[in-house]
DONU-492732 format. One record per residue (C-alpha): residue number from 1; residue in three letters; chain; x, y, z. Coordinates in steps of 0.001 Angstrom, whole numbers, plus 500000, padded with zeros to 6 digits. Example, Ala and Ser with C-alpha at 12.3 -4.5 7.8 and 13.67 -1.06 7.14 Angstrom:
2
{1; "ALA"; "A"; {512300; 495500; 507800}};
{2; "SER"; "A"; {513670; 498940; 507140}};
This chain:
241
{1; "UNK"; "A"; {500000; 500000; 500000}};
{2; "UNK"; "A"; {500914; 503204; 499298}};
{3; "UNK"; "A"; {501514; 506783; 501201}};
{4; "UNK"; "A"; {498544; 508398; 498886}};
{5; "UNK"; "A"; {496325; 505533; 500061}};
{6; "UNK"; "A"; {497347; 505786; 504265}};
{7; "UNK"; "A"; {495937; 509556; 503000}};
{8; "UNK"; "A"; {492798; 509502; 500729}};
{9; "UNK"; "A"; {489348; 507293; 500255}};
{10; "UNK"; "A"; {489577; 504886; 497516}};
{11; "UNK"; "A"; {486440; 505394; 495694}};
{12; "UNK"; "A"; {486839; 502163; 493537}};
{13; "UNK"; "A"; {488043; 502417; 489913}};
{14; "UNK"; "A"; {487596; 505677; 487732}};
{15; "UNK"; "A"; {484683; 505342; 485421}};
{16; "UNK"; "A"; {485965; 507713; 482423}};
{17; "UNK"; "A"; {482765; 507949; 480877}};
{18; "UNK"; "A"; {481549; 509974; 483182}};
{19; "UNK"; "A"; {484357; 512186; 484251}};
{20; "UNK"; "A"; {483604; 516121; 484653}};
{21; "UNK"; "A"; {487002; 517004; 483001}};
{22; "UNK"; "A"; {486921; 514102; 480015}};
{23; "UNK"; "A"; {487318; 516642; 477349}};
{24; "UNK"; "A"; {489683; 518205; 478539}};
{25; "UNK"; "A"; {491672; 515202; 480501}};
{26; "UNK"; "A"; {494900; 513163; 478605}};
{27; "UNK"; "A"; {492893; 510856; 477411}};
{28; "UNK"; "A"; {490024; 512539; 476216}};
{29; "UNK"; "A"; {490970; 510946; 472738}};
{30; "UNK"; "A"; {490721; 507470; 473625}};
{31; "UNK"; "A"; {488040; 504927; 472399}};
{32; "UNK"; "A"; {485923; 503789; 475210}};
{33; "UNK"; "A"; {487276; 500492; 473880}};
{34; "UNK"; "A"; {491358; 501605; 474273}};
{35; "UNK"; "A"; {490008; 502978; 477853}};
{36; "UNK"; "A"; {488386; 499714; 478662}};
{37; "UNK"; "A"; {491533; 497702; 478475}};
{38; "UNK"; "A"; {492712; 499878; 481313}};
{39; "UNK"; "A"; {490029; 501527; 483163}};
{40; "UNK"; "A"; {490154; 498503; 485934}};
{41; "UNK"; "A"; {493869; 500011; 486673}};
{42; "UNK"; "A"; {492997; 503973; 487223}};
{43; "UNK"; "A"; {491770; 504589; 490875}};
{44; "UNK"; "A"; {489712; 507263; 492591}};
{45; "UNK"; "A"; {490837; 508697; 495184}};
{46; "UNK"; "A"; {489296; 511735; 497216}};
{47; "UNK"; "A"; {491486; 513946; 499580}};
{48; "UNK"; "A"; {490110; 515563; 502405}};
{49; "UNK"; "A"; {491132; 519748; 502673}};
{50; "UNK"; "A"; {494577; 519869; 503396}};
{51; "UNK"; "A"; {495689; 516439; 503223}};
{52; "UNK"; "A"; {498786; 515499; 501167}};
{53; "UNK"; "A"; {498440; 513447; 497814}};
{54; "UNK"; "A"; {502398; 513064; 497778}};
{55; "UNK"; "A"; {505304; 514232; 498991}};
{56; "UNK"; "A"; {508570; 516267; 497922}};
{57; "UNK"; "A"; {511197; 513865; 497424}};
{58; "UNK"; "A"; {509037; 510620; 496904}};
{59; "UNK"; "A"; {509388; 508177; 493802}};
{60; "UNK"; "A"; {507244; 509030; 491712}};
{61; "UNK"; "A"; {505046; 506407; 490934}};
{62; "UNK"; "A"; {502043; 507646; 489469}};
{63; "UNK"; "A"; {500367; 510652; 487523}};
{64; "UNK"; "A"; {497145; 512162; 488775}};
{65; "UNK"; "A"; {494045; 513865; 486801}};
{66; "UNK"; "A"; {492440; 516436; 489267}};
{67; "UNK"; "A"; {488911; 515729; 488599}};
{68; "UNK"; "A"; {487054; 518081; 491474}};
{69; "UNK"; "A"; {488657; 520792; 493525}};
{70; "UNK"; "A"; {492058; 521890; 493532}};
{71; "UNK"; "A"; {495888; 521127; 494261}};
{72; "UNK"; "A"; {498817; 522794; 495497}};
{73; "UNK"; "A"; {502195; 522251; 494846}};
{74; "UNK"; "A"; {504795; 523009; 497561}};
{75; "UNK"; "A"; {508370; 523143; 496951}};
{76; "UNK"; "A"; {510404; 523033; 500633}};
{77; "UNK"; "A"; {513752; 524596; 500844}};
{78; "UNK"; "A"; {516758; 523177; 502604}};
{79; "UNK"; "A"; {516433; 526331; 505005}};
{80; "UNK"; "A"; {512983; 525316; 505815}};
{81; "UNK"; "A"; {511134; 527670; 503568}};
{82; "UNK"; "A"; {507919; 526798; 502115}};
{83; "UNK"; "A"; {506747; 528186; 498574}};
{84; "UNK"; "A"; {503899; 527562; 496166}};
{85; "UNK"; "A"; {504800; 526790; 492992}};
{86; "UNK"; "A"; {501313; 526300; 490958}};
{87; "UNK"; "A"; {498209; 525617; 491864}};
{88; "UNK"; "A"; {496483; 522293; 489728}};
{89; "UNK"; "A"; {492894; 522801; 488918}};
{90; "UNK"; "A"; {490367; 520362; 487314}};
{91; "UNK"; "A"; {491408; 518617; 484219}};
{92; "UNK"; "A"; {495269; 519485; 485019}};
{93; "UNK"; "A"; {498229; 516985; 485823}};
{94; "UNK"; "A"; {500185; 516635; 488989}};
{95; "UNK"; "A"; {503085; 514148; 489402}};
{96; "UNK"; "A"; {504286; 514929; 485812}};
{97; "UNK"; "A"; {507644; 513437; 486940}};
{98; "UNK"; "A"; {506839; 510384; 486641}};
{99; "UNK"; "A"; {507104; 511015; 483252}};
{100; "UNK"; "A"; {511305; 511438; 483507}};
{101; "UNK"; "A"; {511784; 508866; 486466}};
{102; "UNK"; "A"; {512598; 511938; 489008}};
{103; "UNK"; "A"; {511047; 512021; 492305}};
{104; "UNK"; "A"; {508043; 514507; 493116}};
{105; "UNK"; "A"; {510096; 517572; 493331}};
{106; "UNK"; "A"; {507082; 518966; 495352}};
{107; "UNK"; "A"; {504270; 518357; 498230}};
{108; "UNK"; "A"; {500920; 518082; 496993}};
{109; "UNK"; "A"; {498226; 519103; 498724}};
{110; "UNK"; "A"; {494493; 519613; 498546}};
{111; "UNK"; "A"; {493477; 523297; 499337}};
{112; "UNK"; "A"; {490096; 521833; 499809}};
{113; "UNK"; "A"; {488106; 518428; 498871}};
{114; "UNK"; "A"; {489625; 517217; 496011}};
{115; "UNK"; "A"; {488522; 514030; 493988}};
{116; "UNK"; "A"; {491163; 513013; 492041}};
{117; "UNK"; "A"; {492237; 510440; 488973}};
{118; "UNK"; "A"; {495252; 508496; 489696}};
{119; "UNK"; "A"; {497299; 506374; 486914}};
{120; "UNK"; "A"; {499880; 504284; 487938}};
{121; "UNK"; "A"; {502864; 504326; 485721}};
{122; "UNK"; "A"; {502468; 500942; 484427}};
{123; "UNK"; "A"; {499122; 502012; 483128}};
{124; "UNK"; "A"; {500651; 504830; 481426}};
{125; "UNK"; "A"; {503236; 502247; 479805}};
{126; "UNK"; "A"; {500495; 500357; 478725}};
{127; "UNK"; "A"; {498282; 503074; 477099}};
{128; "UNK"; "A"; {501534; 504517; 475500}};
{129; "UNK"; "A"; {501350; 501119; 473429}};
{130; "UNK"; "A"; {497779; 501047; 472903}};
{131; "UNK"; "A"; {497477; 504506; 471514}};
{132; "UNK"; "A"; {500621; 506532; 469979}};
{133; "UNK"; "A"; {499282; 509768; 470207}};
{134; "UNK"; "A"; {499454; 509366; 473620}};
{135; "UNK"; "A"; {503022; 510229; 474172}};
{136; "UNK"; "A"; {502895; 513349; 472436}};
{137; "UNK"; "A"; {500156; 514631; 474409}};
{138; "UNK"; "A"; {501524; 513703; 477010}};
{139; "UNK"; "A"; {504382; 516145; 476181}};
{140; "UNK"; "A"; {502233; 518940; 475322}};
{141; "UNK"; "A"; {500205; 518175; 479011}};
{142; "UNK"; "A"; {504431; 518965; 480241}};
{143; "UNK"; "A"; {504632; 521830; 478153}};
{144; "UNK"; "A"; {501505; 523503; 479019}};
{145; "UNK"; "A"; {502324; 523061; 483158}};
{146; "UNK"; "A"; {506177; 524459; 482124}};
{147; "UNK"; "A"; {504330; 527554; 480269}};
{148; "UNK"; "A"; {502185; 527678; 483455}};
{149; "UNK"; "A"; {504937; 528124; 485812}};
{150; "UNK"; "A"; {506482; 530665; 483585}};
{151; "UNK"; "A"; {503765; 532929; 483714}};
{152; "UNK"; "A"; {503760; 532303; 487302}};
{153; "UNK"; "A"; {507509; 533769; 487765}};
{154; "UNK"; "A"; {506385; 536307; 485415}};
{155; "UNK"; "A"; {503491; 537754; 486713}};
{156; "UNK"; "A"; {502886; 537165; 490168}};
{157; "UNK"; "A"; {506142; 536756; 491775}};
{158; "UNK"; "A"; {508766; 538460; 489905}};
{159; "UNK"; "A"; {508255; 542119; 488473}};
{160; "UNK"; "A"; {507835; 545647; 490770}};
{161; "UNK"; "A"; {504099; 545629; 490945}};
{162; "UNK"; "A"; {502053; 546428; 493642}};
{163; "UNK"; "A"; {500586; 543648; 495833}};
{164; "UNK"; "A"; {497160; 544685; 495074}};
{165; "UNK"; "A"; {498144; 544057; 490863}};
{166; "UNK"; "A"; {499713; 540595; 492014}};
{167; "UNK"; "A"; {496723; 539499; 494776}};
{168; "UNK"; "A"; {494026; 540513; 491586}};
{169; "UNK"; "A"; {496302; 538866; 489201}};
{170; "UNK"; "A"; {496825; 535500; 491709}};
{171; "UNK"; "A"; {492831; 535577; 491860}};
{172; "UNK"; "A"; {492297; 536062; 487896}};
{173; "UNK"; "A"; {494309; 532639; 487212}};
{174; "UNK"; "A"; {492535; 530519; 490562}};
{175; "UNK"; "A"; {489146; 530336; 488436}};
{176; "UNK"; "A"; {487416; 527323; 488716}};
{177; "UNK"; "A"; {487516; 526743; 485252}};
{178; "UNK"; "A"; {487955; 529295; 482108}};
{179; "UNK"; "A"; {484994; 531806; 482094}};
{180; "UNK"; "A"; {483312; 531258; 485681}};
{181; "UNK"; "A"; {482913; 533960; 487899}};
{182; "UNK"; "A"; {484204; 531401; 490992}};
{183; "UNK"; "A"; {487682; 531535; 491826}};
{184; "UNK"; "A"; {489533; 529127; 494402}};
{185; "UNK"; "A"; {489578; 530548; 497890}};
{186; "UNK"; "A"; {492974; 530241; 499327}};
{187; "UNK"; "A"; {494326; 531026; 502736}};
{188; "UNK"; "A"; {496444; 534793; 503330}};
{189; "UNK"; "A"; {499392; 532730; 504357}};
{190; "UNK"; "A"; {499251; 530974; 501022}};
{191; "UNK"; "A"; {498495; 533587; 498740}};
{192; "UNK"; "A"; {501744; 535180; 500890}};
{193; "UNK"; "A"; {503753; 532318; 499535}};
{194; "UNK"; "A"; {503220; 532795; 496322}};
{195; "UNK"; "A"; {503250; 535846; 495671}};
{196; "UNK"; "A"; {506325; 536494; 498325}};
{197; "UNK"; "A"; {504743; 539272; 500175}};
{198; "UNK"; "A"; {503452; 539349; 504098}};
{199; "UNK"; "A"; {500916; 537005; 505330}};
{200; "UNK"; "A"; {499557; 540679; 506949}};
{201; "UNK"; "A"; {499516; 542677; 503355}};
{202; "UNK"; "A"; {497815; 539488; 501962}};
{203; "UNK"; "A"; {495237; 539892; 504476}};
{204; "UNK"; "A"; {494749; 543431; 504091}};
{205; "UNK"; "A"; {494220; 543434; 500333}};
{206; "UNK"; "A"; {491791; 540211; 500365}};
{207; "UNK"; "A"; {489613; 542457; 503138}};
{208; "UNK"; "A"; {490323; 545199; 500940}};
{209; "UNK"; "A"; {488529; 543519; 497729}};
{210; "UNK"; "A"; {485607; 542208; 499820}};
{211; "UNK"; "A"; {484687; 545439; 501316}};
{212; "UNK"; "A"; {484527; 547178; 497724}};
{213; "UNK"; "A"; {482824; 543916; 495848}};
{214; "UNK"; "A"; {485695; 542947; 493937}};
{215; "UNK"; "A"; {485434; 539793; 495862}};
{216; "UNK"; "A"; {482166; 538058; 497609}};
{217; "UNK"; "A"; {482745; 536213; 501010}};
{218; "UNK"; "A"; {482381; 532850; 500864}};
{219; "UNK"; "A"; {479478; 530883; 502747}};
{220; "UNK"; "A"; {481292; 528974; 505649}};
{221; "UNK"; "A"; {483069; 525773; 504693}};
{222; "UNK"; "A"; {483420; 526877; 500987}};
{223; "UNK"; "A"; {486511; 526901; 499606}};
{224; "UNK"; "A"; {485482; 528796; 496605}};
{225; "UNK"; "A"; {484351; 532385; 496432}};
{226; "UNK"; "A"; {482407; 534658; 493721}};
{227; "UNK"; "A"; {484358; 537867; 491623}};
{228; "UNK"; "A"; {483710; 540570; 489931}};
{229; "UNK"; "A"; {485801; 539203; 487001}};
{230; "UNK"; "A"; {485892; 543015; 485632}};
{231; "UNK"; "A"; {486619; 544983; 488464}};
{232; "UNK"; "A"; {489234; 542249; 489111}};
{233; "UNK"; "A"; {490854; 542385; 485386}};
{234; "UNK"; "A"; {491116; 546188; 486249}};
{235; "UNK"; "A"; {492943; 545610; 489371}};
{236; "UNK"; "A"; {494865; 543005; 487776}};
{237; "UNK"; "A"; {495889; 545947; 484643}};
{238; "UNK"; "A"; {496397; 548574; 486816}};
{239; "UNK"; "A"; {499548; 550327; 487992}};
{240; "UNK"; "A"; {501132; 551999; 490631}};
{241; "UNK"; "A"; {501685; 555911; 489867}};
């Protein structure tokens, strides 16, 4: 047994056909026959808020499909600092090492209930043979979490821009999925790790937002909140005179 089963619900086996993020998922181009051959392999697992799928430093034995909820990904320092790398969201890999052989290079963890897919490496092997598309996309899954993480350095925790621009920015790319008006609700301290600013100037701007309707508190024990995706693209635009 594994460390990501001592830490999750099995659910039993994924059924693909009806997963929320199929089109969108790595094998969304599968024939329900190529996914049949498999589909006895691929577990589902759901992780409670705050619980950790895997570990920094593990082997890396498996890649996971968030299906509901979302993931982050923290990278621990040998000084004993903690920083978010990415946040995963639904239909988005974690454990993309396994792809290389390296071990996790870092924690994740559920911000809140998370249902995830997870396929074990000799699945993977397997489906590379069935399908041979399947290598390449997985490539371009790599390439799209790579471009991710760039924009990450880019905009939110490199630059001269005000915390404000960086908080509205954070928020902008922590919608539940392209177009809603929900975005992930994540704790000061965490938006303080990514972004590299003060737990306390977190705080202040999230109270900030709320308090003007940028940002509607969310009902107790959600970890998702409503924007003003707008008001929040012209926070995200603006700049500091």
């Amino acid at each position: 047994m594994t460390r990501v089963h001592l830490l999750s619900q099995w659910s039993g086996h994924t059924d693909c056909a009806k997963c929320p993020v199929r089109d969108s998922a790595l094998f969304s181009s599968l024939a329900p026959e190529q996914i049949a051959l498999v589909q006895g392999s691929l577990d589902d697992l759901k992780i409670e808020a705050k619980r950790v799928l895997y570990h920094q430093g593990a082997r890396s034995d498996a890649l996971y499909t968030v299906r509901e909820g979302a993931i982050k990904l923290v990278r621990h320092g040998a000084d004993g600092s903690a920083r978010i790398v990415r946040i995963i969201k639904p239909g988005d890999l974690a454990g993309l090492e396994v792809l290389s052989g390296r071990e996790y290079d870092a924690s994740a963890i559920a911000i809140g209930p998370v249902r995830v897919c997870r396929l074990p490496l000799a699945t993977l092997d397997r489906l590379r043979t069935i399908d041979s598309g399947l290598g390449q996309r997985m490539l371009e899954k790599a390439g799209d979490a790579l471009a991710e993480a760039q924009l990450w350095l880019a905009e939110l925790t490199a630059g001269s821009a005000p915390a404000r621009v960086r908080v509205a920015r954070l928020l902008l790319r922590l919608k539940t999925k392209p177009g809603s008006t929900e975005v992930f609700r994540l704790a000061s301290s965490d938006i303080a790790a990514i972004l590299g600013i003060t737990v306390e100037t977190a705080s202040r701007v999230i109270a900030a937002f709320k308090r003007s309707g940028v940002l509607t508190p969310p009902a107790a024990g959600s970890y998702v909140m409503t924007a003003d995706s707008d008001r929040l693209m012209q926070e995200a635009e603006s700049r500091a005179d």
